[in-house]
C-alpha positions as CSV (number, residue, x, y, z in Angstrom):
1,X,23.8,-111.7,-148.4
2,X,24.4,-108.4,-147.2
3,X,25.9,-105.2,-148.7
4,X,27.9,-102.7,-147.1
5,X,26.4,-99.6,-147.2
6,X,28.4,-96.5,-148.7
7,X,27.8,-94.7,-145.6
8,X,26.3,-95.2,-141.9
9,X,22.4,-94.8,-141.5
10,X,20.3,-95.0,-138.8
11,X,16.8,-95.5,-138.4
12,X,15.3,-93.6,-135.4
13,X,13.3,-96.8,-134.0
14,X,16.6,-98.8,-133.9
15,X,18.4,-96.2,-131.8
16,X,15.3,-95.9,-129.5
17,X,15.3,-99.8,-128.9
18,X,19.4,-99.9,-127.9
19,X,18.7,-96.4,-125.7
20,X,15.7,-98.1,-124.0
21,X,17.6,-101.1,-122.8
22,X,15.2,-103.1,-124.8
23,X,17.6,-104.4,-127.3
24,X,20.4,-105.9,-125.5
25,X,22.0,-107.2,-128.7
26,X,23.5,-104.0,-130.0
27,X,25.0,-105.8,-132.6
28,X,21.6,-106.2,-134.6
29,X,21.3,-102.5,-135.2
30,X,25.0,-101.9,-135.9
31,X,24.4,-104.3,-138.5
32,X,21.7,-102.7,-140.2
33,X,23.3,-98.9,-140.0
34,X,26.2,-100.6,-141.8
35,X,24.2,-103.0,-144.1
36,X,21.8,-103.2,-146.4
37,X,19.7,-105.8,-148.3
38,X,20.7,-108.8,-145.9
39,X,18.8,-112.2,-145.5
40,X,15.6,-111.9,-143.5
41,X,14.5,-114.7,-141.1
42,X,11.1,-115.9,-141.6
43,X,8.6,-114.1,-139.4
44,X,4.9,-115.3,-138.2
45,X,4.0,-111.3,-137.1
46,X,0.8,-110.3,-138.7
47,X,2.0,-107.3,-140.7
48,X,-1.1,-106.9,-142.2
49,X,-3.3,-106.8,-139.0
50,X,-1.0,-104.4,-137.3
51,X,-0.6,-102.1,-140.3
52,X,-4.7,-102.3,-140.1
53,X,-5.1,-101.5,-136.3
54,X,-2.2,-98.8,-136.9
55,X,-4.1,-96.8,-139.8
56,X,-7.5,-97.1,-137.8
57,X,-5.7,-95.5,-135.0
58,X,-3.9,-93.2,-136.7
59,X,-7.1,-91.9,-138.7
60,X,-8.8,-91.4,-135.3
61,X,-6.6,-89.7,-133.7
62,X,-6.5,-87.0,-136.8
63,X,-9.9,-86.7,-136.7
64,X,-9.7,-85.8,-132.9
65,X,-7.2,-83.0,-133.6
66,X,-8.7,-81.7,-136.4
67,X,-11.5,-81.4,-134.3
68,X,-10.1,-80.0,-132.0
69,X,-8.9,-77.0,-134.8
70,X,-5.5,-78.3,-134.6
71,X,-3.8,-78.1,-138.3
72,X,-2.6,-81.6,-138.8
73,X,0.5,-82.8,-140.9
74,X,0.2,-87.3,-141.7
75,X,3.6,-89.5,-141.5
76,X,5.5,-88.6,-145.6
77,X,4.7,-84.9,-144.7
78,X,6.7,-85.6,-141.7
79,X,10.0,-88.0,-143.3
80,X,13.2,-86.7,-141.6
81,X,16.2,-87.5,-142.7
82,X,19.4,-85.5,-141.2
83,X,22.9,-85.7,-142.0
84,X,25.0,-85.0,-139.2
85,X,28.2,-83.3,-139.0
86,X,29.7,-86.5,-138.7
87,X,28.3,-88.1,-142.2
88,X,26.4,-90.5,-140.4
89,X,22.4,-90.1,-141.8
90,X,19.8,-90.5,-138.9
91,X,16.0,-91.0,-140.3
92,X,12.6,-91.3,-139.3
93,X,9.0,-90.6,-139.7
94,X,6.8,-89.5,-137.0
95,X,3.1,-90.4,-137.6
96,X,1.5,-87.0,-137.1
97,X,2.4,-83.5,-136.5
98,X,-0.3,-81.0,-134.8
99,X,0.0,-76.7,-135.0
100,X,-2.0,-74.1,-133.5
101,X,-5.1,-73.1,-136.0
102,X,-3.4,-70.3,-138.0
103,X,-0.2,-70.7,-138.1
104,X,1.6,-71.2,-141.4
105,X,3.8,-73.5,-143.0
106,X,6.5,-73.9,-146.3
107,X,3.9,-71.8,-149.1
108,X,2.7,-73.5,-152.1
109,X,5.9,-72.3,-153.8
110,X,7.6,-75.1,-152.0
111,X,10.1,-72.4,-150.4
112,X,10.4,-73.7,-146.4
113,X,9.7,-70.4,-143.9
114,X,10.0,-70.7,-140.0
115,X,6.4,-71.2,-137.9
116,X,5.0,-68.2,-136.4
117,X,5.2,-68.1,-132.3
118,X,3.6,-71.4,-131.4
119,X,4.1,-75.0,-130.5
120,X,4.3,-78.3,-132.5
121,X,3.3,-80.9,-131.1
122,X,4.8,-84.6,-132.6
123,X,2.4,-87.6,-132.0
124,X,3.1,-91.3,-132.5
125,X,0.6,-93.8,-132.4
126,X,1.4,-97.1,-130.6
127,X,-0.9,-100.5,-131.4
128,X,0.4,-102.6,-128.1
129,X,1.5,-102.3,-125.1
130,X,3.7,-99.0,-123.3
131,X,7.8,-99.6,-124.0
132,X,10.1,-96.6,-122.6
133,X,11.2,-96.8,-126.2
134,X,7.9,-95.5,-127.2
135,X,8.5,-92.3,-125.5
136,X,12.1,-91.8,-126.3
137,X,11.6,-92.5,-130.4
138,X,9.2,-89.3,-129.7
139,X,11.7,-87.5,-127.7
140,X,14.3,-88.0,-130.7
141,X,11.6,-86.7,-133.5
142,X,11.1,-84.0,-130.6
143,X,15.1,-83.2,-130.9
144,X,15.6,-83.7,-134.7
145,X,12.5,-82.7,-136.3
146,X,13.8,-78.6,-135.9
147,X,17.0,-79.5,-137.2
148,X,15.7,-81.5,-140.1
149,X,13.0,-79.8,-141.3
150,X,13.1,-75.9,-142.1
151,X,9.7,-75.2,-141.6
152,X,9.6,-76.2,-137.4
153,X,13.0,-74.8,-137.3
154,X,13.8,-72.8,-133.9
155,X,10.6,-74.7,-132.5
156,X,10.2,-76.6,-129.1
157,X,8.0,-79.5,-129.6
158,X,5.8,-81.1,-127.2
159,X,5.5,-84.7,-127.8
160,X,2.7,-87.2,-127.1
161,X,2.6,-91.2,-127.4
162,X,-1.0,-92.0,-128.1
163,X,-2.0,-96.0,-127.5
164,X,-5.3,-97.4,-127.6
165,X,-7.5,-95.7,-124.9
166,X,-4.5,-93.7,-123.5
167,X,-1.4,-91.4,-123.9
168,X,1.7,-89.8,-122.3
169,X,2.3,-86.3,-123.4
170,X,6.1,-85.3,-123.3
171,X,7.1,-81.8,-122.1
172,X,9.8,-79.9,-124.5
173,X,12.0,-79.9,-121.0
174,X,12.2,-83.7,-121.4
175,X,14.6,-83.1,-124.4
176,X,17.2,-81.7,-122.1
177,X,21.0,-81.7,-122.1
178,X,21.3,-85.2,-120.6
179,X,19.1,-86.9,-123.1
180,X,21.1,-85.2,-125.8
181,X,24.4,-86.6,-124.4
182,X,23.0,-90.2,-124.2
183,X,21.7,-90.1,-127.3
184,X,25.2,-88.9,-128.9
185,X,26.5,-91.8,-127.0
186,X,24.3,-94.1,-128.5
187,X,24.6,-92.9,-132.0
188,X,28.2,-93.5,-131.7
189,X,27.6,-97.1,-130.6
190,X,25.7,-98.2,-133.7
191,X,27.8,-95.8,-136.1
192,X,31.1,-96.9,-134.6
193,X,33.7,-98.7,-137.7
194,X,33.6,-101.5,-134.9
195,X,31.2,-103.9,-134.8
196,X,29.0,-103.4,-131.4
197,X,27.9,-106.0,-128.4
198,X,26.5,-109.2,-129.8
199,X,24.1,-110.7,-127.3
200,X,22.4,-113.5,-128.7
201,X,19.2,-114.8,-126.2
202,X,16.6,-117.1,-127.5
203,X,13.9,-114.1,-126.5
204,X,15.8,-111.3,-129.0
205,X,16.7,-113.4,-131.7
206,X,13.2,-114.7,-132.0
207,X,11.7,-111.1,-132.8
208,X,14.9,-110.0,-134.6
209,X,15.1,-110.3,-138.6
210,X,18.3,-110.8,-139.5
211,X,18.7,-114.1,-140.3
212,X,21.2,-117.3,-139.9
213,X,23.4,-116.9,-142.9
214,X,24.5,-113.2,-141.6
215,X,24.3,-114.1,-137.8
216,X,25.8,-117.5,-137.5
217,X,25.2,-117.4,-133.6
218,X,21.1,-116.8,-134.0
219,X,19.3,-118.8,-131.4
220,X,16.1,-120.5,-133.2
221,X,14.1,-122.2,-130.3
């Protein structure tokens, strides 16, 4: 069974799904900011194929920018994990960050320093089909990624959704004022002390993970 967590955390793809309008059942995520080690439902996904596909893709596409003479930064050089004002913790890990040829990061001292003049650019690569949620878990690295790590700090990123045999690319203006305020309305949904909207359908609950025993109303076919 589940355990409380000391404090509320949030994973960046949870609050992308609820922003999206793709997860209807706000309740799920709720439950895992406030949770931790609950029962899983059985799943038939293929972790093992995606997880394939994803590093194939991933490795391409670093290639490509390195190619390109891009410097390029993989997914634990990019782990974000900011506590806000609040307490709550938001986390995530963007696949791959690209920079200008030339322009520095933290020193081998491990002492973060602010980029020179120049643009990041945040990249997450996608194995199926295009959700909106794709685009804004890459606007919210595109917002938190200065706050959370020193070295991009006072940075503008561009962003770019790569999928297999196309992209979007995200403008720095996309982050604007109104994306901010939905997201802070969001973020108080699933950190709220009460519980958010359960919406149980037989087409959530089949791709959701919590199981039974902590969700007494999961539909199972």
């Amino acid at each position: 069974m589940a355990t409380k967590r000391d404090g509320v955390f949030v994973w960046i793809t949870w609050l992308a799904k609820v922003m999206a309008g793709e997860q209807n059942c706000e309740w799920a995520s709720w439950f895992k900011a406030h949770h931790e080690n609950y029962d899983k439902a059985p799943s038939d996904f293929d972790t093992v194929k995606w997880n394939i596909e994803h590093t194939r893709q991933l490795r391409r596409l670093r290639l490509e920018r390195r190619k390109l003479g891009e410097r390029v930064f993989l997914q634990g050089e990019n782990a974000i994990r900011l506590t806000l004002p609040s307490g709550v913790v938001i986390a995530g890990k963007p696949d791959l960050i690209t920079l200008p040829d030339g322009q520095p990061t933290a020193p081998s001292d491990g002492q973060p320093t602010t980029l020179w003049i120049g643009q990041p650019t945040i990249h997450d690569v996608k194995t199926g089909r295009e959700r909106c949620s794709d685009r804004i878990q890459v606007m919210l690295y595109m917002h938190l990624v200065p706050q959370a790590l020193p070295a991009y700090a006072g940075t503008r990123p561009a962003g770019c959704v790569v999928y297999n045999g196309s992209k979007v690319d995200i403008p720095p203006e996309a982050v604007g004022a109104k994306f901010i305020e939905a997201l802070e309305y969001w973020l108080g949904v699933i950190a709220a002390f009460e519980p958010a909207l359960k919406v149980p359908s037989c087409h959530e609950c089949c791709f959701c993970d919590i199981a039974r025993t902590e969700c007494p109303e999961r539909i199972e076919d």
